[in-house]
C-alpha positions as CSV (number, residue, x, y, z in Angstrom):
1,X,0.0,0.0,0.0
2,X,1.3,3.1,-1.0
3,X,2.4,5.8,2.3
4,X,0.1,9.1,2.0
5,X,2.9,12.1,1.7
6,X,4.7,13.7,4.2
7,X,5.7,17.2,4.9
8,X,9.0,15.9,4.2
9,X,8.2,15.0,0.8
10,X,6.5,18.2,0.2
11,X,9.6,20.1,1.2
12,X,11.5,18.2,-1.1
13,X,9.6,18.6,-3.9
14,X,9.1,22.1,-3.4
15,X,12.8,22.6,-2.8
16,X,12.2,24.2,0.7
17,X,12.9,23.3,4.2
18,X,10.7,21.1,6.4
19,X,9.9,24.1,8.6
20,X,8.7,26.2,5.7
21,X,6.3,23.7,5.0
22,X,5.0,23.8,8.4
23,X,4.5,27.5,8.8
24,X,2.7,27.6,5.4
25,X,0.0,25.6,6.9
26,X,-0.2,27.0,9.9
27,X,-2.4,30.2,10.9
28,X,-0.6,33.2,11.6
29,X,2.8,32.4,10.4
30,X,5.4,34.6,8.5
31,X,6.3,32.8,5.0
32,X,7.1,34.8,2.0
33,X,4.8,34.7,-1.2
34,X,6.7,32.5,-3.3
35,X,7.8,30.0,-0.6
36,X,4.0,29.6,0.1
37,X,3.2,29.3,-3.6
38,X,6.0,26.3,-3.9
39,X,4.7,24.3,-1.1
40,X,1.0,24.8,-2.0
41,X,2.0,23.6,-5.5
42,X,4.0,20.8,-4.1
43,X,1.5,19.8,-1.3
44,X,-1.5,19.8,-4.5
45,X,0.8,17.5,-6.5
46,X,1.5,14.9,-3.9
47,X,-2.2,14.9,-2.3
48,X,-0.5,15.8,1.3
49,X,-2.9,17.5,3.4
50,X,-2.5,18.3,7.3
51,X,-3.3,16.1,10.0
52,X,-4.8,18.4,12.1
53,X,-5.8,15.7,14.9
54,X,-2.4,14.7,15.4
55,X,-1.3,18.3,14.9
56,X,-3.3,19.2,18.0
57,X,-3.1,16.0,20.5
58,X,1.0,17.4,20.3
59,X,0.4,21.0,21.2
60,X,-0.8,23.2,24.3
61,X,-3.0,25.2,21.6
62,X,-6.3,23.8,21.5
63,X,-7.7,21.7,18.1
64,X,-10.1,23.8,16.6
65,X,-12.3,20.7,17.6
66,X,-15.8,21.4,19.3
67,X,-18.1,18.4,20.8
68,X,-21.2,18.3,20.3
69,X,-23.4,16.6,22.9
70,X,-26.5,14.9,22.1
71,X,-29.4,12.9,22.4
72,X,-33.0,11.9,21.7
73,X,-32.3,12.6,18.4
74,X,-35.5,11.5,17.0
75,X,-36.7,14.5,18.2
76,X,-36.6,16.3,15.1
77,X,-36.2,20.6,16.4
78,X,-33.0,18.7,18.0
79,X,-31.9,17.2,14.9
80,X,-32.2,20.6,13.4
81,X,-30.6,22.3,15.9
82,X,-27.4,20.0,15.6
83,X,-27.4,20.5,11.8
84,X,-27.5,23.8,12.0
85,X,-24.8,24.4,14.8
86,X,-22.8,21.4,13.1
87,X,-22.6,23.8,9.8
88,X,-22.5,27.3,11.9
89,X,-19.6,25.7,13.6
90,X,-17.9,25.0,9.9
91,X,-18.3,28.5,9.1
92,X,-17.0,29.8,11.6
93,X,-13.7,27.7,11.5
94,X,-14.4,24.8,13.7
95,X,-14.5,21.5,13.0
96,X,-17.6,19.9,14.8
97,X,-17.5,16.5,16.2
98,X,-20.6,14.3,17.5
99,X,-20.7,12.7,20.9
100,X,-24.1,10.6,21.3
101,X,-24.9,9.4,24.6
102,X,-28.4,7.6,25.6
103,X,-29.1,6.0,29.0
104,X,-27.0,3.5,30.5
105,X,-24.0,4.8,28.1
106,X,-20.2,5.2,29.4
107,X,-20.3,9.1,30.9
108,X,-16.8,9.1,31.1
109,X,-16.1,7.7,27.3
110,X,-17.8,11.3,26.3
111,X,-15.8,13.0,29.1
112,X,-12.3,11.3,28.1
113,X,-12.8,11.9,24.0
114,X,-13.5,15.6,24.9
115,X,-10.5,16.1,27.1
116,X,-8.4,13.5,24.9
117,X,-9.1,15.3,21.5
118,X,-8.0,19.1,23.3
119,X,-11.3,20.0,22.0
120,X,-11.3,24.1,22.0
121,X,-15.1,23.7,23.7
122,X,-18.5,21.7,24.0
123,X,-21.8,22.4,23.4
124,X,-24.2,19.9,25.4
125,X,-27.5,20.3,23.3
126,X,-30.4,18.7,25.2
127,X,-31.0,18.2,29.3
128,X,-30.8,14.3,29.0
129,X,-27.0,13.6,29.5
130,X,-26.2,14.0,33.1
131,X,-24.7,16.6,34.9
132,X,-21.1,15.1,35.6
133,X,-20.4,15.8,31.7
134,X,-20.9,19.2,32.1
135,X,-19.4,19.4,35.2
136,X,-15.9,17.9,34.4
137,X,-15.8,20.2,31.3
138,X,-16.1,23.2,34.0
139,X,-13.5,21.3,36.3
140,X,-10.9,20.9,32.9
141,X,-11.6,24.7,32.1
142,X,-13.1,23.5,28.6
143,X,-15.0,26.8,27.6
144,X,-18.4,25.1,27.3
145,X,-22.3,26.0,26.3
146,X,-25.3,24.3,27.7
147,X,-29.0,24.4,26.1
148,X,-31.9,24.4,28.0
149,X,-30.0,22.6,30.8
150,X,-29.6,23.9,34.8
151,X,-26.8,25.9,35.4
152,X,-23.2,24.0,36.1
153,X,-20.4,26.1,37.1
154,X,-20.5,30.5,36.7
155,X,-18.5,30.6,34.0
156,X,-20.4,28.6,31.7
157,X,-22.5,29.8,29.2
158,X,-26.4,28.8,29.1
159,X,-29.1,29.1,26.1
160,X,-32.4,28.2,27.2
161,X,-35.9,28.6,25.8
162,X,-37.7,31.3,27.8
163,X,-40.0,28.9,29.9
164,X,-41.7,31.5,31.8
165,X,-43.3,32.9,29.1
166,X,-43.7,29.4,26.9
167,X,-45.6,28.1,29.8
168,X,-48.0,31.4,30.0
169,X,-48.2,31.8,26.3
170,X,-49.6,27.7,26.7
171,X,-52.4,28.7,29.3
172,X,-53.7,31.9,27.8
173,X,-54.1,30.2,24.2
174,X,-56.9,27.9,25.7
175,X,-58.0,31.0,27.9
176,X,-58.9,33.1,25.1
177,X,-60.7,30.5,22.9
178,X,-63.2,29.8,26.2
179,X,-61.3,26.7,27.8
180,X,-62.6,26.0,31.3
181,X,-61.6,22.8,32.1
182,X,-57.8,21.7,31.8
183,X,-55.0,18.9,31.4
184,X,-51.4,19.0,31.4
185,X,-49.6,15.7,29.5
186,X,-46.1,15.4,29.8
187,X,-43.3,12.7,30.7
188,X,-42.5,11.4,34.0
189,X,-38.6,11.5,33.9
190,X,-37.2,14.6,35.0
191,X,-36.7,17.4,32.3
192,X,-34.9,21.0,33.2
193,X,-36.8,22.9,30.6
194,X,-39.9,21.3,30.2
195,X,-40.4,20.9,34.2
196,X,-39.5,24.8,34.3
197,X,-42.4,25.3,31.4
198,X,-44.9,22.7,33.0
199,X,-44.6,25.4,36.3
200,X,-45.2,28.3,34.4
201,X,-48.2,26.9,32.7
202,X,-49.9,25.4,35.7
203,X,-49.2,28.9,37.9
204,X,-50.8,30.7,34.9
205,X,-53.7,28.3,34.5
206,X,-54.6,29.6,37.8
207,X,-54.1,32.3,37.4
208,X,-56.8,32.8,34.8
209,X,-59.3,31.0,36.6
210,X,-59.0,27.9,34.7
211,X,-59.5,24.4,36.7
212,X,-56.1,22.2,36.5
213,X,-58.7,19.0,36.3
214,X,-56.0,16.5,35.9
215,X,-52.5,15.4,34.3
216,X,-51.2,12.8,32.4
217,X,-48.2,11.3,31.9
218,X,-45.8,9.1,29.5
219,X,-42.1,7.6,29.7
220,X,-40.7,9.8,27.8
221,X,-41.2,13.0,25.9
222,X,-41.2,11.7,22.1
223,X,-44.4,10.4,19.8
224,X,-44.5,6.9,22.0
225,X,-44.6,9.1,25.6
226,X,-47.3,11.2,24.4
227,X,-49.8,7.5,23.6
228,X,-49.1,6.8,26.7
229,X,-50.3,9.8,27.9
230,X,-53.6,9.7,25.8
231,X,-54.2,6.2,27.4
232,X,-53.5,7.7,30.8
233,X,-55.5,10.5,30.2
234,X,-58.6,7.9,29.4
235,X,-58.7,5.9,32.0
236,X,-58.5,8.0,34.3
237,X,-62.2,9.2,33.0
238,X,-61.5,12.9,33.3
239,X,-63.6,15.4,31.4
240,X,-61.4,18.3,29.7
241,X,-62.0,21.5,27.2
242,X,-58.1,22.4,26.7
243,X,-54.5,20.0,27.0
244,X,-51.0,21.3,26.8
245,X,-48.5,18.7,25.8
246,X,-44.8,18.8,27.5
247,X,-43.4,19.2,23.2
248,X,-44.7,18.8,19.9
249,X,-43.1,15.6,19.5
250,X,-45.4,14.4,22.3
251,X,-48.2,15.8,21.1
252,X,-48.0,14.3,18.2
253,X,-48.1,11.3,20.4
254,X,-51.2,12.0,22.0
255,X,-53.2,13.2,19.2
256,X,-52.7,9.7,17.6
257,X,-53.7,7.9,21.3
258,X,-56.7,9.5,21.3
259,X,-57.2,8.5,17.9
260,X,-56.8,4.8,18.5
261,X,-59.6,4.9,21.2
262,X,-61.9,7.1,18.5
263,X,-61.2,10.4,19.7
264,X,-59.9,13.4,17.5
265,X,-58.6,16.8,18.7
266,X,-59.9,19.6,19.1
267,X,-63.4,17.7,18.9
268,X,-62.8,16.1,22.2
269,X,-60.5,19.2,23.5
270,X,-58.5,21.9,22.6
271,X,-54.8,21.1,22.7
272,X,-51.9,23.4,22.4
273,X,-47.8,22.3,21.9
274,X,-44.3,23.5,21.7
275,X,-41.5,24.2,19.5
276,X,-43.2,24.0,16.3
277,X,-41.7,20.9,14.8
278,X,-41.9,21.0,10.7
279,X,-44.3,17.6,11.7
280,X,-46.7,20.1,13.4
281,X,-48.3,21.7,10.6
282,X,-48.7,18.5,8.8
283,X,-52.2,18.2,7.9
284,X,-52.7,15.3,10.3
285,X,-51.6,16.9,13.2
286,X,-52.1,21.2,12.5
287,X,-51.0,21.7,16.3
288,X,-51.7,24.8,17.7
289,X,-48.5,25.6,19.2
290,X,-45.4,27.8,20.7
291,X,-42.1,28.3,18.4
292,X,-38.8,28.9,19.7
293,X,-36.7,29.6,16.3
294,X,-34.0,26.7,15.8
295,X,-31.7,29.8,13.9
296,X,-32.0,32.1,16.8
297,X,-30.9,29.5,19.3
298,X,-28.2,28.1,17.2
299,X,-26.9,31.7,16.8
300,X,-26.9,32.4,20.7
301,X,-24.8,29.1,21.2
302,X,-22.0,29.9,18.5
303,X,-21.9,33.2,20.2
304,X,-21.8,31.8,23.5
305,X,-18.9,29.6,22.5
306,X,-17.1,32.6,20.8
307,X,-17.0,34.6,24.3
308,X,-16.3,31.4,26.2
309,X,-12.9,30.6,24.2
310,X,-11.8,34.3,24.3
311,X,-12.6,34.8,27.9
312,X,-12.9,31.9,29.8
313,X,-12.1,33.1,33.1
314,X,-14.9,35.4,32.5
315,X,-18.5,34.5,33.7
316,X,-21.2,32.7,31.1
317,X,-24.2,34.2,30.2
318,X,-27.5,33.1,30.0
319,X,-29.6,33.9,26.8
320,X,-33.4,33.6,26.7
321,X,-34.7,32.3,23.2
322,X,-38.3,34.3,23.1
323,X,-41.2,32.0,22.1
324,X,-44.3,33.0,19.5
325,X,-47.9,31.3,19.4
326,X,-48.3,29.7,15.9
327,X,-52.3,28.7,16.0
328,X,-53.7,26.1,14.1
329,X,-56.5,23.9,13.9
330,X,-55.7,22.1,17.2
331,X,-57.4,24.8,19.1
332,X,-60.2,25.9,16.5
333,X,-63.1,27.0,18.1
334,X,-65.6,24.6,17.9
C-alpha cells in the first residue's frame, strides 16, 4: 500500500525546508509569497494534506475541535438544531465533532474523548445527558455551552428557551378560545426545561381562573410518551376542554392515542404544543403551538462559544430564546 505524503516529501519537492512547509499551513505564520506558492504547489501535486488531529493532540494550543453533545435525536427541532450548529460551527472555523450518549451509556467515554481530543469547547444540546459531563468540562476549564440545561459552574455559558413565558403563552391560548376545564400531559422523567415550562403553565392556569382538572403522563417526551399519555388520560375518566402537551413531539403522540380509542382533537379538546416541529403543521396533526426559532438558538450558542474561548475566566451568560404562538386547527373554536 502506497504511504500518504509527508511534509518531508512536500519540502523536497518544493525545494524548501521542512519548517517552511510547516509554517505555510499554519495560521498566523510569517512565510514569504513565493515560498507559500511552492509548497502549496508541491503539497497539491503529492495529495499531502494536514493532519490536524495529530497536529493538536501534540500541542498546548487547543484543536479547533468542538463536541457536540446529544441525544434523543429523533426529536426532530434537536436534529435541526445539531445540523445547523454542526454547519454554523464550519463557518465559523471549527471542525464539529458528535458525541451521542443515551441512557446507561459510558459518561466518562464522552468525558475522556473531549479532554483526549483538546477539544477548543463543547456544546451539550439537550438536558438528557447527566450533569457530571458538564461538570468535568467546568473542572478541565473547557470553555463550554449548555441548552436548555440547569446551570453547572459560573462561567459557563447557558441558552435556554424562555419557559416562563412558553408556559404562560400555553395557558392563555386555551384561555382566550373559552377553555374552562384543563390537562397538562407530559413525561414522568425529570426534564430542566420542560419541568420549568410545565410550572409556568400550571401557575398561569390559575391564574386565569381555569381548573387544572388533571394530568397525564408518559415515559418519555417523544411520539411513544405522548400515547401513553392519551391512554392515561382515558382511564382516568377525566372530562377536559383544553391540554398542553410537555413538546410537539409528544403531542403528536397523543393526538394519535386518542385516535386509537376514537377520539380526534380539538373535537374532544383543545390542545396546544411547543416548538413547532416541521411535523406540526402537517395536515394530520395542525397543532396549535409555541415556536422557539432553531436559527436564533443556534446563533446564541455559536456566540456563547465565541465569548467562552476568548474569555474563559470570565462569567457565562445566560440567553433567553423568546417563544411566539403559531395557532392552528388544534385549538379551533368549535
Amino acid at each position: 500500500m502506497k504511504r500518504p505524503p509527508t511534509a518531508a516529501d512536500v519540502a523536497a519537492l518544493a525545494g524548501v525546508s521542512r519548517s517552511a512547509v510547516s509554517r505555510t499551513f499554519t495560521d498566523g505564520a510569517s512565510v514569504s509569497g513565493e515560498t507559500r506558492a511552492k509548497v502549496m504547489e508541491a503539497a497539491d501535486q503529492l495529495g499531502y494534506r494536514v493532519n490536524h488531529l495529530a497536529r493538536s493532540l501534540n500541542s498546548a494550543q487547543p484543536s479547533k475541535l468542538v463536541a457536540l453533545v446529544v441525544s434523543d435525536m429523533d426529536h426532530s427541532f434537536r436534529a435541526v438544531t445539531v445540523d445547523l450548529l454542526a454547519r454554523g460551527l464550519v463557518a465559523d472555523g471549527y471542525r464539529p465533532f458528535l458525541l451521542p450518549w443515551s441512557e446507561g451509556d459510558s459518561t466518562k467515554t464522552v468525558i475522556d474523548m473531549m479532554l483526549n481530543y483538546n477539544v477548543s469547547g463543547a456544546i451539550v444540546t439537550s438536558d438528557t445527558p447527566p450533569a457530571e459531563i458538564a461538570d468535568e468540562c467546568a473542572r478541565y476549564g473547557v470553555p463550554l455551552v449548555l441548552v436548555n440545561k440547569a446551570p453547572v459552574g459560573e462561567r459557563t455559558a447557558r441558552v435556554m428557551q424562555d419557559t416562563d413565558l412558553a408556559g404562560r403563552l400555553a395557558a392563555q391560548e386555551l384561555h382566550d378560545i373559552g377553555c374552562k376545564r384543563i390537562l397538562y400531559a407530559g413525561q414522568r422523567r425529570n426534564s430542566f426545561t420542560i419541568g420549568a415550562r410545565r410550572e409556568a403553565f400550571l401557575d398561569e392556569v390559575q391564574t386565569l381562573g381555569m381548573e387544572l382538572v388533571g394530568m397525564a403522563y408518559g415515559s418519555a417526551q417523544n411520539h411513544a410518551g405522548g400515547i401513553e399519555a392519551a391512554e392515561d388520560f382515558l382511564s382516568q375518566g377525566l372530562q377536559v376542554d383544553g391540554a398542553h402537551c410537555a413538546n410537539d413531539f409528544f403531542a403528536l403522540g397523543f393526538i394519535d392515542g386518542l385516535r386509537r380509542a376514537g377520539h380526534s382533537v380539538p373535537d374532544l379538546m383543545a390542545l396546544v404544543g411547543c416548538d413547532d416541529i416541521n411535523e406540526a403543521a402537517w395536515p394530520a396533526y395542525d397543532l396549535t403551538t409555541l415556536r422557539q426559532d432553531p436559527h436564533a438558538l443556534t446563533r446564541a450558542c455559536l456566540d456563547a462559544l465565541a465569548e467562552r474561548i476568548a474569555a474563559p475566566e470570565t462569567t457565562g451568560r445566560l440567553i433567553r430564546i423568546g417563544v411566539t404562538p403559531v395557532r392552528r386547527g388544534s385549538t379551533r373554536r368549535t
